[in-house]
N, C-alpha and C positions, 0 to 999 in steps of 0.2 A: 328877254331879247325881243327887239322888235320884226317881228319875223319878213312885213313888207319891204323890209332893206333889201331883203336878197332876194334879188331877183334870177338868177342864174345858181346851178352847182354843176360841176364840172365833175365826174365820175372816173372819167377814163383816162386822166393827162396823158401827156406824152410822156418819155423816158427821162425829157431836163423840161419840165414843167413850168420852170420856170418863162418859157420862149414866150408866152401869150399873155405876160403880166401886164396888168393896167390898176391904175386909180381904180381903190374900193375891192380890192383884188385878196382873201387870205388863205392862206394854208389851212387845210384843216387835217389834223391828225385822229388823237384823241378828241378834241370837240370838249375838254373837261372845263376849261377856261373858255372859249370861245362860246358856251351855250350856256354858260351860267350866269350871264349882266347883258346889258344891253352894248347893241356893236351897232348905231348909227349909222358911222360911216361906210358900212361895209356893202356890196352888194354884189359880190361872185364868189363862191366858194372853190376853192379847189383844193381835191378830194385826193390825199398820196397815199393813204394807208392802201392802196392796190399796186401801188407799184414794184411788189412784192422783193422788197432789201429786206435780204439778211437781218434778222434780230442779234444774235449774237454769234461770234466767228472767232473761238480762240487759236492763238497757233503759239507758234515757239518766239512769235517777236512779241507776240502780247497780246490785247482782246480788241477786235471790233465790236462795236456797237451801233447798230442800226439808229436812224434818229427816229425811226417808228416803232423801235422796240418798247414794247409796253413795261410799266414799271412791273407788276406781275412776274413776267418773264425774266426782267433782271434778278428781282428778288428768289427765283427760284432755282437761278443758275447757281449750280455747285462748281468753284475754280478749284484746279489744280494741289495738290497739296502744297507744290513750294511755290505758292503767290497767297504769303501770309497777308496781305492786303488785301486780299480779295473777301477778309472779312467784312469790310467797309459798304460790299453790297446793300450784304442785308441793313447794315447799322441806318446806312442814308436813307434807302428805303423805307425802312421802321420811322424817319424823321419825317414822313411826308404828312400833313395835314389833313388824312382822307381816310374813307373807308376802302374796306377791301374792294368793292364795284367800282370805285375811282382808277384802282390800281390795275383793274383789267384791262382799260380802256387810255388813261392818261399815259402820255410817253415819255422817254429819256430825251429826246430832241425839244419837243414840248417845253419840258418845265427849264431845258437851259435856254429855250428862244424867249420866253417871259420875261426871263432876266430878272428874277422877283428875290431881293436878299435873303430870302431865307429860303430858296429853290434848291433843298440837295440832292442835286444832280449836277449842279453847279459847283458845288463843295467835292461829291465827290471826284471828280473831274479835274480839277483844279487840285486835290490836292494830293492825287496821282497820275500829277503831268501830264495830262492828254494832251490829245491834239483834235482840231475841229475841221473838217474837210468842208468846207461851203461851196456850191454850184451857184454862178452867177447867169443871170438872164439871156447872156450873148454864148452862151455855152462856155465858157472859162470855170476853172475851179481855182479854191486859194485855202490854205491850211494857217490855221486861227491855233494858236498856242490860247489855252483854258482859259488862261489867266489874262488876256488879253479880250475876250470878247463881249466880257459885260463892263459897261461902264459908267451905270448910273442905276438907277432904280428904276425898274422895269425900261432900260434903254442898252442896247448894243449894238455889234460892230455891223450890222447886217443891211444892206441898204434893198431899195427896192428890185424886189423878183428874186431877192438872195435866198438859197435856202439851204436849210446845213441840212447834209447829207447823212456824215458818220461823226463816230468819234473814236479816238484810237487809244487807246491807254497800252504805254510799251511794257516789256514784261520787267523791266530794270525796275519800274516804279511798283509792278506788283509784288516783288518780291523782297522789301523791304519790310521792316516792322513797322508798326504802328498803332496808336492810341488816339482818342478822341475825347472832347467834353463838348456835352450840349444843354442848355441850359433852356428851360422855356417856364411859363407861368404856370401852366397846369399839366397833369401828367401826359396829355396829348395834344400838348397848344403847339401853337407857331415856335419854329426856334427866337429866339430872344439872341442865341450866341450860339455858334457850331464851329469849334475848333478840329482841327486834325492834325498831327502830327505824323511824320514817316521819318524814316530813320534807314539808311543803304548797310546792307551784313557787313558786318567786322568792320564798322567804321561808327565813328562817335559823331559824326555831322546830322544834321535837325534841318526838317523844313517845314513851317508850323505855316497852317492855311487857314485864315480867320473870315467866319462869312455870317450873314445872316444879322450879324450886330453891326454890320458897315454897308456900305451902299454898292460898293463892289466889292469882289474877294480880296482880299492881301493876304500876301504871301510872303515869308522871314525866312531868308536862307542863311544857315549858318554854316561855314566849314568844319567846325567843331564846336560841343554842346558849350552853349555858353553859359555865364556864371549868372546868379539872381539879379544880379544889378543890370549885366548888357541883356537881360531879356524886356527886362523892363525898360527899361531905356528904348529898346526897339521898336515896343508896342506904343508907347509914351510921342515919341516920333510919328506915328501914322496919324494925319492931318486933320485936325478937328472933324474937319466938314465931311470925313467919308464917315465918321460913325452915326450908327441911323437912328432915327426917330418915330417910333408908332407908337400906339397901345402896350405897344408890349416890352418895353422900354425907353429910359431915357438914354441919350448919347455918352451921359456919363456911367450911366449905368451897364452899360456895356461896355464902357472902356474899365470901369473895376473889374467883371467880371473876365474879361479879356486877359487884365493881369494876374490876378487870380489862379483861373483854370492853367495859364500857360505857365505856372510857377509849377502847379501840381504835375502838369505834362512833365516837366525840365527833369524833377526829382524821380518822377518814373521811370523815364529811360537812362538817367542817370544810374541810379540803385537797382532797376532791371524788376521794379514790382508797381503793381498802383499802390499808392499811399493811403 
């Protein structure tokens, strides 16, 4: 990073931080991404990890989470026993690309404001219904459904001065079953593909959340478990151009693996075992 970009850092914001935004203006949370390449255009920091929000706040409607909540602290939080979803903490966490020093410091707001296909925080958020409470610069707030706020590769709904606050994940989504597959090149690489599945008690309905091998999340709601063909069919329908392309797969490559994993998903919660 070139450090004479920044001329300014801003320690002490005010309560909506965002009032004082300008050109060359970023958030800084974690600092995990923003101090590891160079940031040019940048030249005032402002500094939230003091404005001391809640990390996490369970209650009877479901979990908040801070958007400064460090992944650390997620991954350490123990849910409830009847939010069998709440295993998905650790799993997403375990998905991160990083060392344990990363995970003291990088956040759950962080790696969904990147918006980087294979950010699980993004998966898991998405694929337990949250919701995104964002603060806009004139003092206004507006509540961002999961699944709506990335939508592109490293690009989302967030315009300037915007800054997501929380996220809410209701307890209906945590207490559902659920399964995942994730697939990456090496035993600790980038995802390549990070499916999850949930599934609501005493009911056969599926809602399969596919990330990390597409450019933004998609997400398959079914009223009831569908057959091998219409799952396929479903995934076969998601539109060439969002399946993505790096190093770490090709587009087709990800779309077998998509059909694939989601066949083995279908048969699990079908027959009620992994295969």
């Amino acid at each position: 990073m070139d450090l004479n970009t920044i001329t300014d850092i801003v320690r002490r914001p005010s309560q909506r931080p965002g009032a004082g935004w300008r050109d060359g203006d970023a958030w800084l949370a974690g600092g995990t991404w923003l101090f590891s390449t160079e940031q040019p255009e940048l030249r005032r920091l402002i500094d939230i990890t003091g404005l001391g929000w809640d990390s996490l706040v369970p209650s009877p409607s479901g979990l908040e989470i801070g958007a400064t909540c460090t992944i650390r602290d997620l991954n350490a939080f123990a849910p409830p026993s009847d939010w069998p979803a709440g295993t998905l903490f650790t799993t997403c966490c375990d998905a991160f690309l990083s060392s344990f020093k990363v995970w003291n410091a990088a956040t759950v707001g962080g790696n969904i404001c990147m918006s980087l296909p294979a950010g699980p925080m993004i998966t898991l958020t998405v694929a337990l219904a949250a919701t995104y409470t964002v603060w806009a610069a004139d003092g206004s707030e507006r509540t961002i459904d999961a699944a709506d706020f990335v939508i592109g590769d490293h690009r989302n709904v967030l315009g300037p001065g915007e800054i997501l606050r929380r996220i809410d994940i209701p307890v209906t989504a945590l207490r559902k079953r659920c399964t995942h597959r994730r697939f990456t090149l090496t035993r600790l690489g980038r995802s390549t593909l990070f499916l999850i599945a949930t599934q609501s008690p005493q009911t056969t309905d599926l809602q399969l959340t596919i990330t990390a091998g597409t450019t933004r999340p998609v997400r398959l709601a079914f009223d009831s478990m569908p057959d091998a063909e219409t799952m396929r069919e479903r995934i076969d329908a998601i539109p060439e151009d969002l399946w993505f392309s790096d190093p770490n797969g090709t587009p087709d490559h990800r779309h077998h693996l998509a059909r694939y994993f989601a066949e083995e998903i279908r048969v699990e919660l079908t027959e009620g075992g992994r295969p």
